[in-house]
Backbone bond lengths (Angstrom), bond angles and torsions (degrees), N, CA, C in turn:
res aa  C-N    CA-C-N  psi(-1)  N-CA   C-N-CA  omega(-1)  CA-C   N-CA-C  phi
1 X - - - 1.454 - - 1.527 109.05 -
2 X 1.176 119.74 124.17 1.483 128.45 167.59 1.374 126.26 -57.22
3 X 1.386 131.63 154.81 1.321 129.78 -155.23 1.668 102.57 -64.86
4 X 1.397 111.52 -54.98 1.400 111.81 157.17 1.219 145.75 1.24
5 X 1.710 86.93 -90.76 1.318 99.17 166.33 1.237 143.12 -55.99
6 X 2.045 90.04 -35.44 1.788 86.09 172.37 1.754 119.59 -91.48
7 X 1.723 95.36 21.28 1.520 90.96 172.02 1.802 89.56 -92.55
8 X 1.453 114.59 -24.52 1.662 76.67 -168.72 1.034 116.08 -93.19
9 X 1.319 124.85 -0.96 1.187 137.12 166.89 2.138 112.39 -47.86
10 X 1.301 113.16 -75.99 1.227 148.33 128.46 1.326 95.83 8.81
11 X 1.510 136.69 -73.09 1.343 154.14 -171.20 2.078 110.81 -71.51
12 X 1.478 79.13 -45.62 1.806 84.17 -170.51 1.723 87.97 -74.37
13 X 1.463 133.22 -46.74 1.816 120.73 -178.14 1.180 106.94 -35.91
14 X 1.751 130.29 -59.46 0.918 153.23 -158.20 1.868 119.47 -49.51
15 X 1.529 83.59 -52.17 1.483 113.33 -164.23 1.960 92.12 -68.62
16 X 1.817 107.04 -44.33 1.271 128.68 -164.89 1.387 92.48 -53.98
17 X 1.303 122.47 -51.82 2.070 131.86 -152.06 1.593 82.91 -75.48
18 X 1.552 134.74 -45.90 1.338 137.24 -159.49 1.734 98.91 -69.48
19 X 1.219 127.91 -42.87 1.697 144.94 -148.42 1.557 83.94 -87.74
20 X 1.476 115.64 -52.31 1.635 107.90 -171.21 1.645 124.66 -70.59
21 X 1.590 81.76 -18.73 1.936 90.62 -173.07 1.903 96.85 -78.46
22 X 1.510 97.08 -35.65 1.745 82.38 -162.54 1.773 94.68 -72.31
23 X 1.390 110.52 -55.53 1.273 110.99 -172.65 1.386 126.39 -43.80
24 X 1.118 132.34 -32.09 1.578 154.03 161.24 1.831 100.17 7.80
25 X 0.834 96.70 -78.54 1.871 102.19 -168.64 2.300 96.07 -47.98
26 X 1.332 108.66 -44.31 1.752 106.42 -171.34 0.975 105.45 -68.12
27 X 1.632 117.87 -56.07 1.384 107.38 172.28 1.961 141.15 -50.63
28 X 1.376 89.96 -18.35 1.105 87.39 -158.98 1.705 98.95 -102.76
29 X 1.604 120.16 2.19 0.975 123.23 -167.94 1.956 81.87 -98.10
30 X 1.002 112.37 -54.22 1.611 119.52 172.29 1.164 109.69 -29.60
31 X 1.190 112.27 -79.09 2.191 122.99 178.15 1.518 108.27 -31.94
32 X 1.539 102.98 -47.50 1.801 109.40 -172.71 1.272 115.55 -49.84
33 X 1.326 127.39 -23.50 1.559 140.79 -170.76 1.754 109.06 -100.53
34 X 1.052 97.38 -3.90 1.660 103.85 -168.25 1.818 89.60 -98.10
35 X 1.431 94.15 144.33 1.744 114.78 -168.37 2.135 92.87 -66.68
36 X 1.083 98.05 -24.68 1.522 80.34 -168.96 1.932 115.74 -73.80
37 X 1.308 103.27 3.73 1.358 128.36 -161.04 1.292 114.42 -129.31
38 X 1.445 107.37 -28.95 1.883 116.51 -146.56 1.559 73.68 -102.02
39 X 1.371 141.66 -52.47 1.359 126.44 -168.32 1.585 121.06 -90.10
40 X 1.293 115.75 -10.05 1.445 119.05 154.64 1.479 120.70 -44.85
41 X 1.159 96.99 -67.84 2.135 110.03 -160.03 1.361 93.08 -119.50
42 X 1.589 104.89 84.45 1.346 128.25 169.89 1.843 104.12 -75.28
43 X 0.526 106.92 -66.17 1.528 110.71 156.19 1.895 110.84 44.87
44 X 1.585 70.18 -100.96 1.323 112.44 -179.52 1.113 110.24 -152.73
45 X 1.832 118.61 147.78 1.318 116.07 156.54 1.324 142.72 -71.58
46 X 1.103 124.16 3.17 1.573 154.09 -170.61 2.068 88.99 -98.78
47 X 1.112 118.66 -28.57 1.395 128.69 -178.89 1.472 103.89 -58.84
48 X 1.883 97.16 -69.14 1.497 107.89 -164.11 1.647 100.14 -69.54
49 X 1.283 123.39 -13.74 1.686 105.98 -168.38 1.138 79.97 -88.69
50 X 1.371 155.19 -47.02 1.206 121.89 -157.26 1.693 116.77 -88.15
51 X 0.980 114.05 -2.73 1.830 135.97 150.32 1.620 92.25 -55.03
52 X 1.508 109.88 -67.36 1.781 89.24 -164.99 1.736 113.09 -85.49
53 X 0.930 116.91 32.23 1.544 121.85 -178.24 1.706 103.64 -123.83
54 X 1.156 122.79 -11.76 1.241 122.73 142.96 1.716 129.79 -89.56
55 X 1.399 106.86 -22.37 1.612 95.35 152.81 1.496 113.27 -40.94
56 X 1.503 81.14 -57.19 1.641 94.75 -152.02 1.100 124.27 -59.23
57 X 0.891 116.69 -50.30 1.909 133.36 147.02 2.043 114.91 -19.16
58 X 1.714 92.44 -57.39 1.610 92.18 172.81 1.939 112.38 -74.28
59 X 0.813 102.06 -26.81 1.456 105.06 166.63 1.233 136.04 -42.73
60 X 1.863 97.76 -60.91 1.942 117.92 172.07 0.906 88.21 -76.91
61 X 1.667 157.46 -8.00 1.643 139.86 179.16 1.554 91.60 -72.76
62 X 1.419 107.78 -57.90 1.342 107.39 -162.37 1.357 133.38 -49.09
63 X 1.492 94.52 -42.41 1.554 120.10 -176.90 1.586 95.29 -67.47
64 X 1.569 120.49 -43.41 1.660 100.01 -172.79 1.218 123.00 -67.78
65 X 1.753 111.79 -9.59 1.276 109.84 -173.63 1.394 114.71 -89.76
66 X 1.556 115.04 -5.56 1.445 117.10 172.45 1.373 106.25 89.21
67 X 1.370 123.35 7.58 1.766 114.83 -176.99 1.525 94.28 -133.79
68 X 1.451 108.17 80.45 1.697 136.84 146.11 0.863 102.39 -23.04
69 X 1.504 134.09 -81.16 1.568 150.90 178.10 1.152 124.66 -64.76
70 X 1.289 121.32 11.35 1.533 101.34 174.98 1.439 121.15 -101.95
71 X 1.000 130.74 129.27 1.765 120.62 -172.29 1.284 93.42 -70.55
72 X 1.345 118.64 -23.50 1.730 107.80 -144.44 2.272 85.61 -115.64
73 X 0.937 93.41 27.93 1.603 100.61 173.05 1.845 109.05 -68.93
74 X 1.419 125.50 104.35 1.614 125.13 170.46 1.684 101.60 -5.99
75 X 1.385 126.59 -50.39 1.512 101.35 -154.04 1.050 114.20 -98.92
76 X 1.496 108.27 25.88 1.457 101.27 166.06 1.631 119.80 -97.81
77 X 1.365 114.66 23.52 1.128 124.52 -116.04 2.028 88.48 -113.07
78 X 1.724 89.36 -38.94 1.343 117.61 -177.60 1.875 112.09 -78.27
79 X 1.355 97.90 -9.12 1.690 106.58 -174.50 1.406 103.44 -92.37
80 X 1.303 107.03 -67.14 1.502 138.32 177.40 1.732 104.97 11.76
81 X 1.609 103.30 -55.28 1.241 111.02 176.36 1.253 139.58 -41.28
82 X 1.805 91.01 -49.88 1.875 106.78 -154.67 1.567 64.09 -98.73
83 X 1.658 151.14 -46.87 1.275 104.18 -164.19 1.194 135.36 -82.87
84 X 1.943 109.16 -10.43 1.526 106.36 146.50 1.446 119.76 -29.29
85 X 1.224 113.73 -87.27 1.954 124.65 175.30 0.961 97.98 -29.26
86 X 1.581 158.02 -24.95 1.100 138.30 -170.86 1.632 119.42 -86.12
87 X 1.496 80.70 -66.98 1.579 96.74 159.41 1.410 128.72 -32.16
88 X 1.574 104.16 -47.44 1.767 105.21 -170.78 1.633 100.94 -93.94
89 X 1.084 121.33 -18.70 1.522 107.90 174.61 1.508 115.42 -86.60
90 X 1.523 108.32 -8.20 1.777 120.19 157.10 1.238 109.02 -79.00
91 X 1.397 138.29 -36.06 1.367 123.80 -168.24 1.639 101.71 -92.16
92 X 1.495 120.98 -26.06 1.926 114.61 163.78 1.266 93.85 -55.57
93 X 0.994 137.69 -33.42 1.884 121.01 -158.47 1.715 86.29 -95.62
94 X 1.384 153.99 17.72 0.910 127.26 178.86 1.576 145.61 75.54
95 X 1.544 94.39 17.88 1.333 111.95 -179.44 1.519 105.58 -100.56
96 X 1.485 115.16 125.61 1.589 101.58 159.88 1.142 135.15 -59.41
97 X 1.269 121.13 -177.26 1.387 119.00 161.59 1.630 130.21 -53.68
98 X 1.140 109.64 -56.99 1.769 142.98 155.81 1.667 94.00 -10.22
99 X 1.899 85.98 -79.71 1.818 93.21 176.19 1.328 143.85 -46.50
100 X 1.861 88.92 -32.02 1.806 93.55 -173.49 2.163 106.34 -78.19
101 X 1.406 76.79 -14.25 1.756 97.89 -171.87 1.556 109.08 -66.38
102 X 1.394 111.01 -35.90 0.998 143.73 174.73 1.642 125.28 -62.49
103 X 1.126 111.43 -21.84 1.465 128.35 -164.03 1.683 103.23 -114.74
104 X 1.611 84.17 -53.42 1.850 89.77 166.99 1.768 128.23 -41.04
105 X 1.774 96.82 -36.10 1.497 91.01 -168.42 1.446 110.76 -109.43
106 X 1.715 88.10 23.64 2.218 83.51 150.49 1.315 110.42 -106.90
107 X 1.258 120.69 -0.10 1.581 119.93 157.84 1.400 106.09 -30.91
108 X 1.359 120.98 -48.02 1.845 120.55 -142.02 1.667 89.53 -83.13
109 X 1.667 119.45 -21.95 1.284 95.79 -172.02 1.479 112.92 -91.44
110 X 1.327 133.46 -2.69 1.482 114.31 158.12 1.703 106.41 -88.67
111 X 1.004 124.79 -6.45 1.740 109.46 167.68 1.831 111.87 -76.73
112 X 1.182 98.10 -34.18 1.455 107.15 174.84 1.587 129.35 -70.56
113 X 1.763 95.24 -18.10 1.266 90.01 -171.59 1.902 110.64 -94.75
114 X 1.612 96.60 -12.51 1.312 113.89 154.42 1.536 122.40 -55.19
115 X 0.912 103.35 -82.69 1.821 115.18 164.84 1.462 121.57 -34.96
116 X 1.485 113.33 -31.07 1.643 112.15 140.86 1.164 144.83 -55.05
117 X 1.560 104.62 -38.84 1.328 137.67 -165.00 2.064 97.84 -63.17
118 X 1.489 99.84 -43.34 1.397 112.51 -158.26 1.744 112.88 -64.28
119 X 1.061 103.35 -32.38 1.466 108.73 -178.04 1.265 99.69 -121.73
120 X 1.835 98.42 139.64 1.581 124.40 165.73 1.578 125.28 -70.03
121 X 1.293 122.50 134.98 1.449 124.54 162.04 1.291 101.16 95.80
122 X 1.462 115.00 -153.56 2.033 123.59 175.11 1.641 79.51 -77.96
123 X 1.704 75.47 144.44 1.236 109.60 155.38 1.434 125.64 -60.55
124 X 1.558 101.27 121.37 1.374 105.40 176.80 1.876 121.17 -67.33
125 X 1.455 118.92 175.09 1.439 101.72 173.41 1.221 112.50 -69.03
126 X 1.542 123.95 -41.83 1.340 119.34 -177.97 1.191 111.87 -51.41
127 X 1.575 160.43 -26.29 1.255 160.21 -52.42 1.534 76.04 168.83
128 X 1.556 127.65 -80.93 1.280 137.69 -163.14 1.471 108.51 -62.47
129 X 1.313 118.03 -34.28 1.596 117.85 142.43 1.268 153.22 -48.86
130 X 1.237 100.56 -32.71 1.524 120.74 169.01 1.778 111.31 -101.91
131 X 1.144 124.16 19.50 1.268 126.87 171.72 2.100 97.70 -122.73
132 X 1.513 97.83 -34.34 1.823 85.27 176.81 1.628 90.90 -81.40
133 X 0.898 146.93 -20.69 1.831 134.04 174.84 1.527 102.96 -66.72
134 X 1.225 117.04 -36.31 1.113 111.29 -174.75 1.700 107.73 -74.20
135 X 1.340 119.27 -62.51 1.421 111.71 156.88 0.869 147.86 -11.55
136 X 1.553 102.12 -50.14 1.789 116.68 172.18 1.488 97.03 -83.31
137 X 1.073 154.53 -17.00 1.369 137.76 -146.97 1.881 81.48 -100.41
138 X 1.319 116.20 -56.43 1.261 127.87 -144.88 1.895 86.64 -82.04
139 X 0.651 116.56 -13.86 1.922 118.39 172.54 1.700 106.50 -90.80
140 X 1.183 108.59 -10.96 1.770 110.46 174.59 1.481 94.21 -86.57
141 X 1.484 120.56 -53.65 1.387 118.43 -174.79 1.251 126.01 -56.89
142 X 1.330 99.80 -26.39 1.855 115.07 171.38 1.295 116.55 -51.30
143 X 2.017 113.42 -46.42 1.029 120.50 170.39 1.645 121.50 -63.04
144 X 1.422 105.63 -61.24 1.692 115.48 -173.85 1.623 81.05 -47.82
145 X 1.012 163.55 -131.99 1.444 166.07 -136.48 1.664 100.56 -27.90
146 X 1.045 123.77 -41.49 2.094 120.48 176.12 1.760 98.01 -54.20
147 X 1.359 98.22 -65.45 1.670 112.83 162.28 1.745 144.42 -21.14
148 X 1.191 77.39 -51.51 2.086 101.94 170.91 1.245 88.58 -91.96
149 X 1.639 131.92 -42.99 1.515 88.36 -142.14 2.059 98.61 -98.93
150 X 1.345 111.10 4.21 1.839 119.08 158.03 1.222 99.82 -47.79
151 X 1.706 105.17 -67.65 1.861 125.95 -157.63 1.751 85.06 -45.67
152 X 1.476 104.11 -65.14 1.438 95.99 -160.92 1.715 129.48 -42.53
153 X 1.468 95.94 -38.88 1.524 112.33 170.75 1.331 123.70 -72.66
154 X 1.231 125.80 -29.54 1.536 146.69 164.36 1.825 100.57 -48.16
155 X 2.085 109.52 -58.27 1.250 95.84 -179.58 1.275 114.52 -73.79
156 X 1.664 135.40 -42.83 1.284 134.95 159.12 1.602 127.06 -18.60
157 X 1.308 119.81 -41.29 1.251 120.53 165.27 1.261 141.80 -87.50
158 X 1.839 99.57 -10.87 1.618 124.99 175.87 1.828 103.95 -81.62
159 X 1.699 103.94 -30.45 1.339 88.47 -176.77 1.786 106.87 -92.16
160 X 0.932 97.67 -9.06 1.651 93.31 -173.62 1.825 99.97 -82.83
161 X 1.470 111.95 -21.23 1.501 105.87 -172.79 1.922 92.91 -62.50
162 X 1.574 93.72 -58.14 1.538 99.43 -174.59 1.672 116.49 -35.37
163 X 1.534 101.86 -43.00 2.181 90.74 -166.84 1.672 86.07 -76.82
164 X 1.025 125.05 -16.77 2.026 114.34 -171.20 1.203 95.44 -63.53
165 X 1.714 121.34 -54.90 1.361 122.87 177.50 1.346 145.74 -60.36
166 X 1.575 91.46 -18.72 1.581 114.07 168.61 1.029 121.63 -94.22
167 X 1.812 127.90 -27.11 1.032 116.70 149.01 1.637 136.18 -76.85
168 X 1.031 111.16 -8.00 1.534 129.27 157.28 1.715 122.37 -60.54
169 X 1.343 105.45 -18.54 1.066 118.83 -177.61 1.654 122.74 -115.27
170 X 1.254 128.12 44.97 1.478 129.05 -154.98 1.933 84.38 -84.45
171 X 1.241 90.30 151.07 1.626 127.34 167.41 1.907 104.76 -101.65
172 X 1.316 94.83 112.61 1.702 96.81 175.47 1.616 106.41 -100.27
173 X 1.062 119.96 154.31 1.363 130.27 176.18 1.754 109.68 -103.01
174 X 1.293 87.00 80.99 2.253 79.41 -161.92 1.609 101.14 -74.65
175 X 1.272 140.45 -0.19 1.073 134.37 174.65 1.577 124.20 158.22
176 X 1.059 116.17 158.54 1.944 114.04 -162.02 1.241 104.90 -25.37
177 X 1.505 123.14 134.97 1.783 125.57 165.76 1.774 107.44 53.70
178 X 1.686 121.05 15.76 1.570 122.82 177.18 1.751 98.04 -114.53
179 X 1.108 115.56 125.48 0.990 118.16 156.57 1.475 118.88 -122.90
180 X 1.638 129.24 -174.92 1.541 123.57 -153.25 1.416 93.82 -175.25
181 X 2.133 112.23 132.09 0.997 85.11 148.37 1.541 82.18 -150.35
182 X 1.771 89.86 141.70 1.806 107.72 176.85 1.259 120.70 -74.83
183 X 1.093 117.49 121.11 1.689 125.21 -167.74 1.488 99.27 -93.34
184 X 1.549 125.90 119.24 1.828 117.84 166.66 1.367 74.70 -120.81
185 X 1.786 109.78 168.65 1.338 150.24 -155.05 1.458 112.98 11.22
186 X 1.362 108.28 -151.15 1.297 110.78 -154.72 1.766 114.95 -74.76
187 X 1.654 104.71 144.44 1.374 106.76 174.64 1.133 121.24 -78.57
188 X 1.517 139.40 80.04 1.846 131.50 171.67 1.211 117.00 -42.13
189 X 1.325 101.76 -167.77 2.088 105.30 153.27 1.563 93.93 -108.46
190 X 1.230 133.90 -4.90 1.486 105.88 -171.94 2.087 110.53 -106.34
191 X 1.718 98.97 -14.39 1.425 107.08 146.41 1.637 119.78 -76.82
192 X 1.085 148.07 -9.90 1.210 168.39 -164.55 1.387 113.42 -77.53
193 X 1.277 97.16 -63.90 1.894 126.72 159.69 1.182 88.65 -67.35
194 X 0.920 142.50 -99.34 1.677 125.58 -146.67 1.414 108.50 -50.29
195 X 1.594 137.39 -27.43 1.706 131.63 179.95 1.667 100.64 -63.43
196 X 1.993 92.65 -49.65 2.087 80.58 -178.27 1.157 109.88 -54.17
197 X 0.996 134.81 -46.20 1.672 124.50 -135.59 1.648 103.37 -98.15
198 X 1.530 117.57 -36.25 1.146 96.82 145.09 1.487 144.88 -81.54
199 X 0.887 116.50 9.67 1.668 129.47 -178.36 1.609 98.66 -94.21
200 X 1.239 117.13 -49.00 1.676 114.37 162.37 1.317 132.42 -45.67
201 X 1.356 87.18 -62.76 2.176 95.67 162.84 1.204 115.82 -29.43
202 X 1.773 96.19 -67.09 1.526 104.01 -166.17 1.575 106.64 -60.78
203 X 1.157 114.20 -43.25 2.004 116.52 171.52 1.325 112.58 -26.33
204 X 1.418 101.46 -55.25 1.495 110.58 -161.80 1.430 108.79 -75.41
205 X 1.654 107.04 -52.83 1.559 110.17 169.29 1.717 131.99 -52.09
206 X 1.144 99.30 -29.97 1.485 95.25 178.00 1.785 115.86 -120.44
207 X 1.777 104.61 27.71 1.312 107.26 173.03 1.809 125.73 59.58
208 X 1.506 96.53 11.11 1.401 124.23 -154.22 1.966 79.67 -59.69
209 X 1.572 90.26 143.60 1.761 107.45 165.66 1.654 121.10 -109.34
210 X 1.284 108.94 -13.60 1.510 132.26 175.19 0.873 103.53 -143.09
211 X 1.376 112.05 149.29 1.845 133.83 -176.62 1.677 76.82 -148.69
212 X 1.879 93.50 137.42 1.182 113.61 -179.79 2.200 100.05 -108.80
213 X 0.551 123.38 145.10 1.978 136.49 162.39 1.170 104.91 -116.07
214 X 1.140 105.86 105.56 1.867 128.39 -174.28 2.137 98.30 -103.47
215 X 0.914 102.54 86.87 1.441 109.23 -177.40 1.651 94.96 -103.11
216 X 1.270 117.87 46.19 1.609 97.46 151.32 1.522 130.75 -100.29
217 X 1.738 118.80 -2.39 1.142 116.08 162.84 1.207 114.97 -88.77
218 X 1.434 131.42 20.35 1.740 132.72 167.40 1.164 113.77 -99.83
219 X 1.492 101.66 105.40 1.017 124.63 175.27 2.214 135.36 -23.77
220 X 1.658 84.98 -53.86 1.314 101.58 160.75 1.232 132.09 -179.75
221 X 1.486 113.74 146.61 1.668 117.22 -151.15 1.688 117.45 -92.17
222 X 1.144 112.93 112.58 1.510 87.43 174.12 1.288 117.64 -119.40
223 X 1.765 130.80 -127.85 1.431 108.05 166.71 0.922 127.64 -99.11
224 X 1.597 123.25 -0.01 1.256 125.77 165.42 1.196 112.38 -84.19
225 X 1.313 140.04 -43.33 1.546 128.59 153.66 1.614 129.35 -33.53
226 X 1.208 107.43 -47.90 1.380 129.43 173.25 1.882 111.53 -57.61
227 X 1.699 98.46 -36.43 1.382 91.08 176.27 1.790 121.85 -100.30
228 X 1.163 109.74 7.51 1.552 124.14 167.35 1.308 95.80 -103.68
229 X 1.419 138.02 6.59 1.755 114.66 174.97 1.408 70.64 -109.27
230 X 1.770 153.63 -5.41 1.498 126.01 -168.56 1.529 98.47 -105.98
231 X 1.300 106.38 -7.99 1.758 103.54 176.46 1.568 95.63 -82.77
232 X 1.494 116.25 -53.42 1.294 86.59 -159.89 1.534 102.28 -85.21
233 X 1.145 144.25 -9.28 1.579 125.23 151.44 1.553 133.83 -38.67
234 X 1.426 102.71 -24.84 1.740 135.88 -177.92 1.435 92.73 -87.67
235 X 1.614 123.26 -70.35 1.805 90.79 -168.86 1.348 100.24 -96.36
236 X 1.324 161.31 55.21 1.644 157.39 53.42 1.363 91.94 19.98
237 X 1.182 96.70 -90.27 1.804 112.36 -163.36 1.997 120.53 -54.53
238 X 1.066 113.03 -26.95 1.310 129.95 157.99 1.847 104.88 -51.50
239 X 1.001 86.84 -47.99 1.863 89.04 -166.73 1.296 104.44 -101.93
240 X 1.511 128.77 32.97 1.297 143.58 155.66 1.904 106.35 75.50
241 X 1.249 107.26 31.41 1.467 92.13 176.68 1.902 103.23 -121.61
242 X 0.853 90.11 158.13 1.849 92.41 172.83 1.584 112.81 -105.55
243 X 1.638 97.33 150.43 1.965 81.07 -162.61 1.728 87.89 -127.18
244 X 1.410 88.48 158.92 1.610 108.61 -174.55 1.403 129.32 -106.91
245 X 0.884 124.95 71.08 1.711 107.17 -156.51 2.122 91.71 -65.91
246 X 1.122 87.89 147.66 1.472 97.00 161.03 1.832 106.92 -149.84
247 X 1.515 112.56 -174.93 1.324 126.48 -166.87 1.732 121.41 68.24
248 X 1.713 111.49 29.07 1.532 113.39 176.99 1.627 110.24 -68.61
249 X 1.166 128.43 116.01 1.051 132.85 177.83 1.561 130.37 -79.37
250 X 0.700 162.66 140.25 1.727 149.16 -137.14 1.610 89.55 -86.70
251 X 1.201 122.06 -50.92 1.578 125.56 178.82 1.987 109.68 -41.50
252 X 1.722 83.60 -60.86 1.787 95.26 -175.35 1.516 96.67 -69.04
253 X 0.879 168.36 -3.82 1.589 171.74 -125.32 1.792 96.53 -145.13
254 X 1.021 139.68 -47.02 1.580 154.62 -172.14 1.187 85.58 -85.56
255 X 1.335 143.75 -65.98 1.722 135.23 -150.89 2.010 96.00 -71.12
256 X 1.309 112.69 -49.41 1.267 117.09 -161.19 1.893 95.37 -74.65
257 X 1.319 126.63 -22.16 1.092 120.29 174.46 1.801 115.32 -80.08
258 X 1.419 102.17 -33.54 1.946 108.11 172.48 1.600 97.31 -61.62
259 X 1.016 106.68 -37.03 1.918 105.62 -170.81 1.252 119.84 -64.52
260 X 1.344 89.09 -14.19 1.781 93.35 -162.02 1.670 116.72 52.70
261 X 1.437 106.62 55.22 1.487 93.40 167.91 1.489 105.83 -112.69
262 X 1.496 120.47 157.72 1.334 128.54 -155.74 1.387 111.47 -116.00
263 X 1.684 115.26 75.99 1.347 115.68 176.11 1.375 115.27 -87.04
264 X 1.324 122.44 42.94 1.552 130.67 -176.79 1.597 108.27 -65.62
265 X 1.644 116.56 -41.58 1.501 129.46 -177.00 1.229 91.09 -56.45
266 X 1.217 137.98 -85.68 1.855 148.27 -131.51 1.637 83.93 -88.16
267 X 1.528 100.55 137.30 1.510 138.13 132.02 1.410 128.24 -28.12
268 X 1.444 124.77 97.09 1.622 128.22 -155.78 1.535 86.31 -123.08
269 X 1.395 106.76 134.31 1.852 111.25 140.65 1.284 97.35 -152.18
270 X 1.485 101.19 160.02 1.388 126.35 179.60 1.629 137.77 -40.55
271 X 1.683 81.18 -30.69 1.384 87.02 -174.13 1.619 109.22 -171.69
272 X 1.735 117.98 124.21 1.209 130.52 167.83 1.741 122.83 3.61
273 X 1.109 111.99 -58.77 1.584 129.32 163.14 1.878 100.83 -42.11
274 X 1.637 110.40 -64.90 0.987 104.56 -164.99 1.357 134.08 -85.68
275 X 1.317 98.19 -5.76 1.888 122.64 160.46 1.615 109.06 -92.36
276 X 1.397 126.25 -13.35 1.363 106.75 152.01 1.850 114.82 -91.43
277 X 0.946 123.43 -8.94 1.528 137.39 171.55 1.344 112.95 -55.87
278 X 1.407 101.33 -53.51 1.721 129.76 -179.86 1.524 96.74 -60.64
279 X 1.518 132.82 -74.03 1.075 128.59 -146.18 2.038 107.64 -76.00
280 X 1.202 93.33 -27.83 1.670 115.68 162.14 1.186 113.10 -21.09
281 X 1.763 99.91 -81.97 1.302 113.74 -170.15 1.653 105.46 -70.32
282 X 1.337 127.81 -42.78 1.618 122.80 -178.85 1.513 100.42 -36.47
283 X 1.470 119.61 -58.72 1.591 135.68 -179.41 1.713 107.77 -39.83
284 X 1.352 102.92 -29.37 1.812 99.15 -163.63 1.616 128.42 95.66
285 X 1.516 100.87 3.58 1.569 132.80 -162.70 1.727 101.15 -81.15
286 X 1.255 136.34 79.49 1.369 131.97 -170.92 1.720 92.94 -79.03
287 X 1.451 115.32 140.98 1.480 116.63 174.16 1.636 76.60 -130.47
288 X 1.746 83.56 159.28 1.458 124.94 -159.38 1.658 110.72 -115.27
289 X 1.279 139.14 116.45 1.157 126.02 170.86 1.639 116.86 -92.40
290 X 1.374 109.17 112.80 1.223 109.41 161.30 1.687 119.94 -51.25
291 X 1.238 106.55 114.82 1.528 111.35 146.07 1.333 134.53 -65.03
292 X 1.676 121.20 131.33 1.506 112.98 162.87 1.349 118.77 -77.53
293 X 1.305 91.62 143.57 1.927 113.75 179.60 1.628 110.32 177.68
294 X 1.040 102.65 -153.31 1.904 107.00 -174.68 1.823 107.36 -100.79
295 X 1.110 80.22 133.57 1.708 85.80 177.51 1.359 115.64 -64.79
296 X 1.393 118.44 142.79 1.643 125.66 -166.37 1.644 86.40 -68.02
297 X 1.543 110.86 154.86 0.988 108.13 170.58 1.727 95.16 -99.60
């Protein structure tokens, strides 16, 4: 770029940070009506203008600093926020990224149509300069908003993995000082953490003396499974409860014996029934089997 050019270049940023500061109140009354804004901060409209008067604000920061292009430019720094919230309350409603990207870059045509508005006749060169600054500035913002609104979906799907996993994971209270929790599919480490920590809670909350591990909907055991059912049997026992694994299957019983893993410490039975049977009698709890026959009269 020639000295020139990159003075007018240089000149048109300048002019851009000056055009956004005065314009601030039009623009931002403009943006408020635009769907990428208008369905956010239902609120009130006094909400969304002041949503778009902090764009706008990070915008003329940007432009004064002369870095059009930078996503990672300080003044975006002050937006970041409201365009998180934007982003993620566009992607709950089902908009992609693509779309929200999409919405973003009709922003530029009511700032532009301002910045037209200002000067009479053809456009001068300076004029044609300060409308491609504006272009480029408002195509960076396109991105910082592509940007937030991934992150946003990235966290949207991290927390929804978590309640799948937490509700996948219920703690039953099968009876005084018994607690239970039924394990279906596969054991991770990041479901693993969620079995301790709720299996502890519940310890603590319901004074529980046995906690049963019902692993008959897991599919299959290996040694890393084997060693997250011995952690959390280990802090169980820290917090005064004794733990039960039950649901060993003759299949899962053969794999954990080829492995050589050594569940000699922890409490095994076959089956749910028989790890609450077990913890029964520890309790002092004698159960009674009804016999069939005719009822006494």
């Amino acid at each position: 770029m020639q000295v020139s050019e990159r003075a007018a270049a240089e000149s048109a940023t300048r002019e851009l940070g000056a055009f956004l500061e005065r314009r601030r109140e039009q623009i931002a009354q403009r943006w408020a009506d635009t769907p990428l804004f208008r369905t956010v901060f239902t609120v009130s409209r006094d909400e969304a203008v002041d949503a778009c008067k902090t764009v706008v604000d990070a915008l003329s920061e940007v432009a004064s600093s002369g870095r059009l292009e930078d996503v990672a430019a300080p003044g975006f720094d002050s937006a970041r926020e409201q365009l998180g919230r934007m982003a993620a309350s566009r992607s709950r409603a089902g908009f992609s990224p693509a779309q929200i990207a999409e919405e973003a870059a009709g922003l530029r045509v009511a700032a532009a149509e301002l910045l037209r508005g200002e000067s009479s006749g053809p456009p001068a060169p300076e004029a044609q300069d300060l409308l491609l600054a504006l272009t480029v500035l408002m195509g960076t913002l396109r991105l910082v908003i592509m940007e937030t609104t991934v992150s946003a979906g990235e966290e949207l799907m991290a927390r929804q993995r978590q309640q799948l996993i937490e509700v996948a994971t219920p703690v039953i209270n099968l009876w005084e000082g018994i607690v239970a929790v039924p394990l279906i599919g596969t054991l991770d480490s990041a479901r693993s953490q969620v079995v301790m920590e709720s299996l502890l809670e519940a310890i603590v909350e319901q004074r529980a003396r046995y906690a049963i591990l019902d692993i008959t909907g897991v599919p299959t055991v290996d040694s890393l499974v084997a060693q997250h059912l011995m952690n959390t049997v280990a802090a169980a026992r820290l917090m005064g409860a004794e733990c039960i694994v039950s649901g060993i299957r003759p299949a899962i019983a053969q794999t954990i014996v080829y492995l050589g893993i050594d569940l000699s410490s922890i409490v095994t039975r076959s089956s749910l029934s028989d790890a609450l049977a077990y913890a029964l009698d520890r309790q002092g709890v004698e159960i009674s089997h009804r016999t069939a026959g005719v009822n006494p009269r």
